[in-house]
N, C-alpha and C positions, 0 to 999 in steps of 0.2 A: 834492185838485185833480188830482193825477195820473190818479187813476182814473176821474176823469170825464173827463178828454180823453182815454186810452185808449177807452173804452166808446164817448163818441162818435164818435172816429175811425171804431171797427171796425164801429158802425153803420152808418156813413157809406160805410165800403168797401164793405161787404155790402149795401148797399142798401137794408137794413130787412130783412134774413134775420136774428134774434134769431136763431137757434139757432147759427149759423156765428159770430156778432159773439160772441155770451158766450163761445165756445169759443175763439176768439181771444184775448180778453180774459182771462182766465183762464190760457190758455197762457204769457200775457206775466207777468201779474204774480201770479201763486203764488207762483214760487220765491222772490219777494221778500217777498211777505206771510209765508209758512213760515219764512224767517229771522228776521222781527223778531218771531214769536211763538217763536220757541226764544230771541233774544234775552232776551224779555223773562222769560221760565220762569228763564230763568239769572241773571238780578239780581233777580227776586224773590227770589231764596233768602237775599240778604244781607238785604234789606231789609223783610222778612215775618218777625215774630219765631214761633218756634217752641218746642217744650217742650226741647231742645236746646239752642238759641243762648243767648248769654251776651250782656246785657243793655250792657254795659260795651264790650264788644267792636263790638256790634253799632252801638250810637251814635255809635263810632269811625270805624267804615267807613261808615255813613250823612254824619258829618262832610267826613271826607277823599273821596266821592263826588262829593256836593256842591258843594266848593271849584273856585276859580276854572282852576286849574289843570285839576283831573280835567277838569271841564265842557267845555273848551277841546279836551281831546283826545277825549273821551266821543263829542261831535259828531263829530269827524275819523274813530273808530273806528265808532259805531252810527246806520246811516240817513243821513246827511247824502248820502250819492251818490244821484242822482236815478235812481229805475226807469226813467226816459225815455231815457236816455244808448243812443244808438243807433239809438231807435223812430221808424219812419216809418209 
C-alpha cells in the first residue's frame, strides 16, 4: 500500500512526467526495500536448512522464533516503522 501512494503522489507531483515520478519514487523507498531484503537474506540462514545446519538445533531456533514472545519484539525490531514517516 505504501508504494502505491508513493508512485501516485510522485505522479501526481510531476504531472504525468513518469521519468521524474519513478526517479522520485525509487529515491524514497530503496533504502527501505535494500534493508528488508538484507533483512530477509539474514533469517533465511536460520531457517533454510543446509548441508551444515543441525537439524535439532535448527527446529529449536525455528521454535523460539516463532513464539509469542520473539514475534512481539520481531515486529518492534523488522519492518513494522512505516517508509512513509516523514513523506510529503
Amino acid at each position: 500500500m505504501a508504494e502505491a501512494y508513493v508512485i501516485a503522489t510522485e505522479l501526481d507531483r510531476y504531472g504525468g512526467d513518469y521519468h521524474a515520478a519513478f526517479a522520485a519514487y525509487e529515491k524514497k523507498l530503496k533504502p527501505a526495500t535494500l534493508n528488508k531484503q538484507r533483512d530477509a537474506v539474514w533469517i533465511s540462514r536460520f531457517l533454510v536448512p543446509s548441508k551444515h545446519s543441525f537439524t535439532r538445533l535448527r527446529r529449536l531456533i525455528e521454535r523460539l522464533f516463532f513464539s509469542d514472545l520473539l514475534i512481539r519484539y520481531g515486529f518492534k525490531f523488522f519492518g513494522v516503522k512505516s517508509v512513509l514517516t516523514g513523506y510529503r
